[in-house]
N, CA and C atoms as an extended XYZ file, in Angstrom:
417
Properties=species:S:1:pos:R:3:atomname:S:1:resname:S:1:resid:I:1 pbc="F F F"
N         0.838       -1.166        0.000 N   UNK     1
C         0.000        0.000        0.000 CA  UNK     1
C         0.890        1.239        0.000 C   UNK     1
N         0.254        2.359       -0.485 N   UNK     2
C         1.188        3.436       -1.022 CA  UNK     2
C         0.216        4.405        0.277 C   UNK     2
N         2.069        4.847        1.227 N   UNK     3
C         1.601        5.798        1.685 CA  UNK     3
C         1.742        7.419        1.142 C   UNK     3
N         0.277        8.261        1.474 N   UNK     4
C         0.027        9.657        0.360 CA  UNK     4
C         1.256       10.602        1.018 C   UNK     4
N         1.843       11.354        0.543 N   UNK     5
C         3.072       12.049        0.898 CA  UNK     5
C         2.084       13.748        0.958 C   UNK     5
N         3.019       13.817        2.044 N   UNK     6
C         2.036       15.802        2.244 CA  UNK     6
C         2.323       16.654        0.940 C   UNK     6
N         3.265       16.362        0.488 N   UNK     7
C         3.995       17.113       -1.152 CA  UNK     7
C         3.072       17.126       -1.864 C   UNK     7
N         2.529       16.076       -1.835 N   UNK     8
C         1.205       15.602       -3.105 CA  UNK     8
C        -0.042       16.290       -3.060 C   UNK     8
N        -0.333       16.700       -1.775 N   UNK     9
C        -1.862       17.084       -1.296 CA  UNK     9
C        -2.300       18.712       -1.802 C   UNK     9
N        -3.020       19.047       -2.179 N   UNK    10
C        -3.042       20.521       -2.486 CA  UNK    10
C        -3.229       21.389       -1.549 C   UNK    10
N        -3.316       22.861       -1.142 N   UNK    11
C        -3.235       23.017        0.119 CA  UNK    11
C        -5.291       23.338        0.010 C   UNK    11
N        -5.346       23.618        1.343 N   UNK    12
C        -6.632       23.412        2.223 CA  UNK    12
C        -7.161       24.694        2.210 C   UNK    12
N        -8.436       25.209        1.396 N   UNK    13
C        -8.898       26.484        1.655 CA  UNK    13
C       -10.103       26.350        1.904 C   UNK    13
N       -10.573       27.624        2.020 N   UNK    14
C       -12.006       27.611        1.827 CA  UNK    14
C       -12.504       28.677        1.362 C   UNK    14
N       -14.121       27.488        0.346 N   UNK    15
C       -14.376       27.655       -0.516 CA  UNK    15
C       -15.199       29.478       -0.032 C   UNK    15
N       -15.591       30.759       -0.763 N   UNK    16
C       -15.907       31.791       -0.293 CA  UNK    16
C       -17.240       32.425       -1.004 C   UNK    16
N       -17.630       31.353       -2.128 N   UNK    17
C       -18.573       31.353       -3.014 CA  UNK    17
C       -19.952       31.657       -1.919 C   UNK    17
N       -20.474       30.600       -1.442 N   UNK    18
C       -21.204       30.412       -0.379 CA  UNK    18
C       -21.550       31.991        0.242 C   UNK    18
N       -20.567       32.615        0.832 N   UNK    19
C       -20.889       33.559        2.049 CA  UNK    19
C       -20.819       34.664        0.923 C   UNK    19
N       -20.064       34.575       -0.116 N   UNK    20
C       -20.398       36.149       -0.891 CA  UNK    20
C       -21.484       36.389       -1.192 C   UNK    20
N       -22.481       35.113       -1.710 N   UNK    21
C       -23.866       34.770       -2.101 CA  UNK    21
C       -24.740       35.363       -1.100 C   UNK    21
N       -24.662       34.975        0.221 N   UNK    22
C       -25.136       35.047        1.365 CA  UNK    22
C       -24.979       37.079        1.581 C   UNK    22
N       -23.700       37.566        1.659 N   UNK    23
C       -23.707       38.965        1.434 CA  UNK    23
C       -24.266       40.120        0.417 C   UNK    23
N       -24.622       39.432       -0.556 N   UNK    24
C       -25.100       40.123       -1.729 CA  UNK    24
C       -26.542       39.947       -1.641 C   UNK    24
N       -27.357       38.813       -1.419 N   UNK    25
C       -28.787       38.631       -0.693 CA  UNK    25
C       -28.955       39.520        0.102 C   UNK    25
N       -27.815       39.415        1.273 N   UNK    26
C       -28.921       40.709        2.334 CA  UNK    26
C       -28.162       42.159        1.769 C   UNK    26
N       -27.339       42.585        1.472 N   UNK    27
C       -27.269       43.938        0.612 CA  UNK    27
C       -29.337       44.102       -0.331 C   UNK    27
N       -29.331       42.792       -1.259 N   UNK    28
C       -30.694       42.956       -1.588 CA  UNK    28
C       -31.662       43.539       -0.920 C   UNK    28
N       -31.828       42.809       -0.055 N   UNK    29
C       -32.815       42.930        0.744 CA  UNK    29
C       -32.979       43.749        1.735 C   UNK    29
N       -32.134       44.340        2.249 N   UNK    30
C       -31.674       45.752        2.760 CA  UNK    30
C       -32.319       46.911        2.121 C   UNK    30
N       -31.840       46.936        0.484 N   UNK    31
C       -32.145       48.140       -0.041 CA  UNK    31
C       -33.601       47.891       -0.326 C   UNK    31
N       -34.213       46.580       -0.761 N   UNK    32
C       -35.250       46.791       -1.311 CA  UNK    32
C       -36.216       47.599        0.557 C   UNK    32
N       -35.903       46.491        1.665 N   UNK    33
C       -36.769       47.185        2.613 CA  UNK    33
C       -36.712       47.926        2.925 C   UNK    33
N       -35.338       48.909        2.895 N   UNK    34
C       -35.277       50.646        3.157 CA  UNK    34
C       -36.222       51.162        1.917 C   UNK    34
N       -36.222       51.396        0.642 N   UNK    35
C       -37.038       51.264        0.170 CA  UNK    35
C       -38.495       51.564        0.134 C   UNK    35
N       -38.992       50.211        0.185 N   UNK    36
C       -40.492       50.347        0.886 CA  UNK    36
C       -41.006       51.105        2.098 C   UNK    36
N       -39.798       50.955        3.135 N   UNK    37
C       -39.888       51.691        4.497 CA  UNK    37
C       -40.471       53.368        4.348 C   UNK    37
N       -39.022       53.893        3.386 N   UNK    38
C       -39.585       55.212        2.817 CA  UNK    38
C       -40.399       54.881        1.861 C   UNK    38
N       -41.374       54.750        0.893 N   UNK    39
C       -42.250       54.478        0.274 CA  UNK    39
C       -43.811       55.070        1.069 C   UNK    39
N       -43.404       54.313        2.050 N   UNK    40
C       -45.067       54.347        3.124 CA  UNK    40
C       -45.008       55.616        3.637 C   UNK    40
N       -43.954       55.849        3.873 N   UNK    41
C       -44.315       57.700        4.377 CA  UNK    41
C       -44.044       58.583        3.273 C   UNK    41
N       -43.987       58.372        2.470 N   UNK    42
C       -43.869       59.515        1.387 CA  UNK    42
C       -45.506       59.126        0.418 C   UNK    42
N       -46.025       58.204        0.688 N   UNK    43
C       -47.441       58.893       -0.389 CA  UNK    43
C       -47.894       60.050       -0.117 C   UNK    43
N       -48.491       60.277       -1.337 N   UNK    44
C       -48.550       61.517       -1.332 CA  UNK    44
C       -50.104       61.485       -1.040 C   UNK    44
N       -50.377       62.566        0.603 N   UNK    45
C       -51.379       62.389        0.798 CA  UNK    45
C       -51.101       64.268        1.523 C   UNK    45
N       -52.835       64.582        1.683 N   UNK    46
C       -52.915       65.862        2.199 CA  UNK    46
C       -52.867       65.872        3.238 C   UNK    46
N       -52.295       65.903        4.072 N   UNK    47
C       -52.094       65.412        5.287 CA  UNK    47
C       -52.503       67.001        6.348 C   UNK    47
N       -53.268       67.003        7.315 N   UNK    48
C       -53.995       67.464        8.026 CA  UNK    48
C       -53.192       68.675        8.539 C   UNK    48
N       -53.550       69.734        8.892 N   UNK    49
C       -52.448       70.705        9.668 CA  UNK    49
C       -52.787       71.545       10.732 C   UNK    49
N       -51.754       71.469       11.826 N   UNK    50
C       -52.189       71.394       13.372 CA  UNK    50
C       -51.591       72.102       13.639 C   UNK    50
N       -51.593       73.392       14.766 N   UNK    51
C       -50.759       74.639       15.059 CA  UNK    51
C       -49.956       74.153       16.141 C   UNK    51
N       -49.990       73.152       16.784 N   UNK    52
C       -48.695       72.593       17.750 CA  UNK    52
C       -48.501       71.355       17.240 C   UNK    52
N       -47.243       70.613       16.721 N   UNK    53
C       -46.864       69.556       16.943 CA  UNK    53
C       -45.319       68.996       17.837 C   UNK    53
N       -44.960       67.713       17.426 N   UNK    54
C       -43.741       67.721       17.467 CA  UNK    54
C       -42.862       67.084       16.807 C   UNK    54
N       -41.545       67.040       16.621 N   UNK    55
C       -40.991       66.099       15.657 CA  UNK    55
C       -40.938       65.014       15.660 C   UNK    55
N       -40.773       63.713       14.818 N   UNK    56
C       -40.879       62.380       15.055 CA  UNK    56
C       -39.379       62.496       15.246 C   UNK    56
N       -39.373       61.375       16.281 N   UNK    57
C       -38.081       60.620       16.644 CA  UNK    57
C       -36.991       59.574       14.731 C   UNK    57
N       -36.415       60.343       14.419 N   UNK    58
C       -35.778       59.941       13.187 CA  UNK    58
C       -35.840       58.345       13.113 C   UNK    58
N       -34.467       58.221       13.902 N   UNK    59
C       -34.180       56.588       14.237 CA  UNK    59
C       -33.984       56.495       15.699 C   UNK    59
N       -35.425       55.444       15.871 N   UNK    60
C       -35.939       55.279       16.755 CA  UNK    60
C       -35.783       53.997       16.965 C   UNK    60
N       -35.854       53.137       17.720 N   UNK    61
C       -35.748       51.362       17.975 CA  UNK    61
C       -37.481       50.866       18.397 C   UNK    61
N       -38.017       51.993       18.942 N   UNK    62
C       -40.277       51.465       18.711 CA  UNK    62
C       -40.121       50.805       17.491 C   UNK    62
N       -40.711       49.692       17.537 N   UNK    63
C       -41.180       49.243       16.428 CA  UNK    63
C       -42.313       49.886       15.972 C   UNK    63
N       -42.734       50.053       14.707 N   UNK    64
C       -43.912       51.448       13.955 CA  UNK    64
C       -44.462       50.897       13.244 C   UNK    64
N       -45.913       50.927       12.359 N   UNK    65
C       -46.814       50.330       12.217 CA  UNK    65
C       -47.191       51.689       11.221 C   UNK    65
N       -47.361       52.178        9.817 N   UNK    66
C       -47.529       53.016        9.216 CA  UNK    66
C       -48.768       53.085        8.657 C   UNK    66
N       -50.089       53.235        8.695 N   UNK    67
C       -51.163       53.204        7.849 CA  UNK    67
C       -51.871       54.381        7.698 C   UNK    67
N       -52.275       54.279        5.823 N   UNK    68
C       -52.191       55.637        5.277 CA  UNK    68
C       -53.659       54.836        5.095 C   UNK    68
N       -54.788       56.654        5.705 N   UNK    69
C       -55.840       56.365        5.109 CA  UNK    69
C       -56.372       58.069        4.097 C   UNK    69
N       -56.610       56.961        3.138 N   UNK    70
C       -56.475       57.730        1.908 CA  UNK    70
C       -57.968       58.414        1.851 C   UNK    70
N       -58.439       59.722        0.920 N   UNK    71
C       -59.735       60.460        0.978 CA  UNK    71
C       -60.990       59.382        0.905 C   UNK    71
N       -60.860       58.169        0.134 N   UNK    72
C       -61.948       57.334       -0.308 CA  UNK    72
C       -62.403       56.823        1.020 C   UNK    72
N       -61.408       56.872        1.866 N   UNK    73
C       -61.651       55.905        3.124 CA  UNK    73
C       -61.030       54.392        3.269 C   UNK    73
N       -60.282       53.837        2.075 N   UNK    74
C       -58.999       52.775        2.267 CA  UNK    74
C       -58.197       53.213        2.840 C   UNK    74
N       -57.382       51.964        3.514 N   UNK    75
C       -56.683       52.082        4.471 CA  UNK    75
C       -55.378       51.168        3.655 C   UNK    75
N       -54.248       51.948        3.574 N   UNK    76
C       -53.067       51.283        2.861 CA  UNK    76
C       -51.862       51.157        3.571 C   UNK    76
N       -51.555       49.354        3.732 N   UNK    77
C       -50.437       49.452        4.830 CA  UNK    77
C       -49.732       48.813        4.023 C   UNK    77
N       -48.544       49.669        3.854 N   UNK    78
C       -47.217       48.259        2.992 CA  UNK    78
C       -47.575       48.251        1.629 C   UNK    78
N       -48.198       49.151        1.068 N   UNK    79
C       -48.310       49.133       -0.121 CA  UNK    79
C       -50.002       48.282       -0.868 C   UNK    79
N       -50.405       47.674        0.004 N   UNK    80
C       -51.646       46.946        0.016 CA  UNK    80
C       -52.802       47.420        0.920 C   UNK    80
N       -54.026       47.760       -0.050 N   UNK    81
C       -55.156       47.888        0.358 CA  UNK    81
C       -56.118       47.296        1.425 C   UNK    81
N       -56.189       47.388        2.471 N   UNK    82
C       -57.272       46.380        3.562 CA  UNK    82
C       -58.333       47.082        4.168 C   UNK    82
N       -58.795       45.868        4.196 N   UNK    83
C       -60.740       47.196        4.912 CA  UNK    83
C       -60.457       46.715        6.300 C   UNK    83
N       -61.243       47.266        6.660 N   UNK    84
C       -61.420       47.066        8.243 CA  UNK    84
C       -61.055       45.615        9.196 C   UNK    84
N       -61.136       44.784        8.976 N   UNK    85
C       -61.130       43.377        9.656 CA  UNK    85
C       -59.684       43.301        9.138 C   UNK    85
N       -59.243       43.782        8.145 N   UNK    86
C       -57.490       42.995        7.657 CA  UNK    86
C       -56.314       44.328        8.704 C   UNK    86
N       -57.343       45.596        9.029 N   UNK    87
C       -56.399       46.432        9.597 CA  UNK    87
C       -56.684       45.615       10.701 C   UNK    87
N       -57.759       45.622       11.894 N   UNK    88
C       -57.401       45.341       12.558 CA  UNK    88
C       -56.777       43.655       13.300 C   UNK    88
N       -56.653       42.672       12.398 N   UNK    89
C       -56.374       41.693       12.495 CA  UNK    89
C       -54.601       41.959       12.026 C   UNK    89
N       -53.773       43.261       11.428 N   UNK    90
C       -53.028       43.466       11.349 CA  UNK    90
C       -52.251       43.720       12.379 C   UNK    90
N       -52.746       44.953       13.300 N   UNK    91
C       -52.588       45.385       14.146 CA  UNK    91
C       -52.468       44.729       15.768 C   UNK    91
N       -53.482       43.738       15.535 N   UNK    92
C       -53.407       42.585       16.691 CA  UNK    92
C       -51.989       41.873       16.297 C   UNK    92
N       -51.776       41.317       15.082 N   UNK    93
C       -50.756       40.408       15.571 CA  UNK    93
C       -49.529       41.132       15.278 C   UNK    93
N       -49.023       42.221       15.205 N   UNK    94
C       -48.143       43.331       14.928 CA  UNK    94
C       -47.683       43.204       16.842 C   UNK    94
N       -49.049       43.644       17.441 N   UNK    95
C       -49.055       44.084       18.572 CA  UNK    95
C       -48.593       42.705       19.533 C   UNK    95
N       -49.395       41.457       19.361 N   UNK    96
C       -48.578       40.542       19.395 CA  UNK    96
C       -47.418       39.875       19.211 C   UNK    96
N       -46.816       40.057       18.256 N   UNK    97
C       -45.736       39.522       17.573 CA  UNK    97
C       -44.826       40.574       18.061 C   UNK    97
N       -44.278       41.538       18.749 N   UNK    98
C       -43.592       42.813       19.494 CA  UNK    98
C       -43.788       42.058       20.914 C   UNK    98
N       -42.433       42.275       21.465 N   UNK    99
C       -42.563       42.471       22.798 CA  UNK    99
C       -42.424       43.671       23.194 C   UNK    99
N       -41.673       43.939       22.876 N   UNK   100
C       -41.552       45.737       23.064 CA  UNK   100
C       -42.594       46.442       22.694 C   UNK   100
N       -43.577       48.020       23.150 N   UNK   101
C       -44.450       48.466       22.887 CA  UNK   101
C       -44.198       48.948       21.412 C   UNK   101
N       -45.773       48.901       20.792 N   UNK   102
C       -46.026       48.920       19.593 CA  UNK   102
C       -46.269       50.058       19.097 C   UNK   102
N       -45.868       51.032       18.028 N   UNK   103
C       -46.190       52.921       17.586 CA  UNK   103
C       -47.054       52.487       16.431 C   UNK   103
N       -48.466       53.116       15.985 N   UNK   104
C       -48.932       53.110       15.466 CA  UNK   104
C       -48.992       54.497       14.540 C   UNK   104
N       -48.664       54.633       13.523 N   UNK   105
C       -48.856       56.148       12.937 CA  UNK   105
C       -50.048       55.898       11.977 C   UNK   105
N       -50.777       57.092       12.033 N   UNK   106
C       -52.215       56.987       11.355 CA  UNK   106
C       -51.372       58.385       10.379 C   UNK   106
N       -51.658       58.104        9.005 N   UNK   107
C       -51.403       59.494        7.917 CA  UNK   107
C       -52.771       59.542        7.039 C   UNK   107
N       -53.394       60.350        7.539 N   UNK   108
C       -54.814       60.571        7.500 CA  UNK   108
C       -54.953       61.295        6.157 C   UNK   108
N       -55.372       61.584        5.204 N   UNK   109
C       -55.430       62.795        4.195 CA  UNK   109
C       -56.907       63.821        4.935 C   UNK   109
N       -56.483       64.825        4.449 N   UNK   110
C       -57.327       65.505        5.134 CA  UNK   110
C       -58.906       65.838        4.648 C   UNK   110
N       -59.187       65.110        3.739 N   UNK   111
C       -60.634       64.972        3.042 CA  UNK   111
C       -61.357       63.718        3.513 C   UNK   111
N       -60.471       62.960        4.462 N   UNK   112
C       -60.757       61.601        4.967 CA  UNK   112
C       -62.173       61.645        5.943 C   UNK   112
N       -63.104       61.367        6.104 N   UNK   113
C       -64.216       61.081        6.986 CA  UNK   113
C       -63.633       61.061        7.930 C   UNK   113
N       -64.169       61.025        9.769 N   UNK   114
C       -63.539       60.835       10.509 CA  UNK   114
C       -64.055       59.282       10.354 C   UNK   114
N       -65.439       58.404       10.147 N   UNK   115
C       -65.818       57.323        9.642 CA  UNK   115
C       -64.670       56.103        9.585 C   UNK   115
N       -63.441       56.853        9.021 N   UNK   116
C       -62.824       55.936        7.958 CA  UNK   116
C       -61.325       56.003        9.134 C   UNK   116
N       -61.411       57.074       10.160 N   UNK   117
C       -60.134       57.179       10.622 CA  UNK   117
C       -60.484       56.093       12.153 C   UNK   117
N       -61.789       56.492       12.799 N   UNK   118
C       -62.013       55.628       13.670 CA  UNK   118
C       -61.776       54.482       13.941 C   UNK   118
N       -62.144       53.083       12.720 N   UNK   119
C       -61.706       52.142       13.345 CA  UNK   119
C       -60.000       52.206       13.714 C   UNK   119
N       -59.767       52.532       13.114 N   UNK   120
C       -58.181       52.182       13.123 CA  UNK   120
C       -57.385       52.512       14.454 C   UNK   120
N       -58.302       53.738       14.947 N   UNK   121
C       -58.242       53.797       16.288 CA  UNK   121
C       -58.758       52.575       17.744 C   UNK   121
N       -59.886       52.630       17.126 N   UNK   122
C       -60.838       51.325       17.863 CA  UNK   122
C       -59.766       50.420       17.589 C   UNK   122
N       -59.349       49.794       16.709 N   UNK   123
C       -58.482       48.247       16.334 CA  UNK   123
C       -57.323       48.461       17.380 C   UNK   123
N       -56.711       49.602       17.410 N   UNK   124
C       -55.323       50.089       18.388 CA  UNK   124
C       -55.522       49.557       19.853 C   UNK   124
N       -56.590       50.605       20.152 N   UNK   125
C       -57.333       50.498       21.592 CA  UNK   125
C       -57.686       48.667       21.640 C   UNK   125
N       -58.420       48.066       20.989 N   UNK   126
C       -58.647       46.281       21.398 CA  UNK   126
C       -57.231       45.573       20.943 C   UNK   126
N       -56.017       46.022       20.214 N   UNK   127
C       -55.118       45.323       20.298 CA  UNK   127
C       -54.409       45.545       21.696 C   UNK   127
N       -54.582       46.584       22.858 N   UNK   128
C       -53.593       47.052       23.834 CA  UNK   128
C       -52.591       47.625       22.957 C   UNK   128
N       -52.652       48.653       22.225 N   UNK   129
C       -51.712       50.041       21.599 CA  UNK   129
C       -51.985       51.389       21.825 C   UNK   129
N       -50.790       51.891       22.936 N   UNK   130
C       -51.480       52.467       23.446 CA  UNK   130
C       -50.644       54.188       23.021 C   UNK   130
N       -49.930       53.403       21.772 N   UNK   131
C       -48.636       54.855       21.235 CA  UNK   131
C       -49.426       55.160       20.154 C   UNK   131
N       -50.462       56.049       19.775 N   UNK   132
C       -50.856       55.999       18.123 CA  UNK   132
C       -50.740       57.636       18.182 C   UNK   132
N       -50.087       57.882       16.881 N   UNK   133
C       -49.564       59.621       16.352 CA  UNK   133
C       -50.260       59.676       14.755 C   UNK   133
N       -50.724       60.495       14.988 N   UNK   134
C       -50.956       60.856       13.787 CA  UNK   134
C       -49.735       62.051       13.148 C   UNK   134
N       -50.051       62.245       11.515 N   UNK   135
C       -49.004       62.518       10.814 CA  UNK   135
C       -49.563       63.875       10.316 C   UNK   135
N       -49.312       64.799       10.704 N   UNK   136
C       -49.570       66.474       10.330 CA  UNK   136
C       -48.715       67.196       10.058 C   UNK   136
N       -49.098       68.510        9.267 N   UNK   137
C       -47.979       69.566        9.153 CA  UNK   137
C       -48.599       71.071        9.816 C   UNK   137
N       -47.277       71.092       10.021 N   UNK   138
C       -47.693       72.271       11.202 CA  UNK   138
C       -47.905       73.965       10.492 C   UNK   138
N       -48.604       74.331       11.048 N   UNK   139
C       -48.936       75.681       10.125 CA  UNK   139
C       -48.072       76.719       10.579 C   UNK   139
């Protein structure tokens, strides 16, 4: 039997294919969810205007909950349309799924019914949310 000589062996690396793959995925996915993140606060909505406010906290660690209700009276979270039972079945397991307390921002347009702004309040209040801001500009 032939013993293998260390001369012979090639040397021992590793392979880096794998983890570059792995780095370039979450670069993806990074940009696409910053992205969307700004997306939800920039529709363009008329948004209500109040002679005192205050500034939102930039970067904040609250987890936030963004829903835009638009003049018709839809309610658009994440880019998708839901009526009433999908907000607040949203909001429950949002509020669930957080251990940490939950921020709800309501961006109301200002032709909105109050009709259409209520539940979303009501859904807050029966999930136990007890941070909800609405989104105004100050005059």
């Amino acid at each position: 039997m032939r013993v293998p000589n260390s001369s012979q062996r090639a040397p021992l690396g590793i392979n880096m294919t794998p983890m570059i793959d792995v780095v370039f995925l979450l670069i993806i996915f990074f940009l696409v969810s910053s992205h969307l993140a700004r997306q939800e606060v920039q529709m363009a909505l008329n948004l209500p205007a109040a002679e005192t406010s205050q500034p939102t906290e930039v970067e904040s660690d609250t987890p936030r909950l963004v829903i835009n209700v638009l003049p018709d009276g839809r309610a658009v979270v994440g880019g998708r349309t839901l009526d009433r039972e999908e907000v607040q079945r949203m909001i429950e397991y949002e509020a669930g799924r957080r251990r940490e307390q939950l921020e709800v921002r309501i961006r109301s347009d200002r032709r909105a019914p109050y009709e259409t702004v209520e539940p979303v309040m009501v859904a807050c209040a029966r999930a136990g949310v007890w941070r909800v801001t609405f989104a105004v500009v100050e005059r």
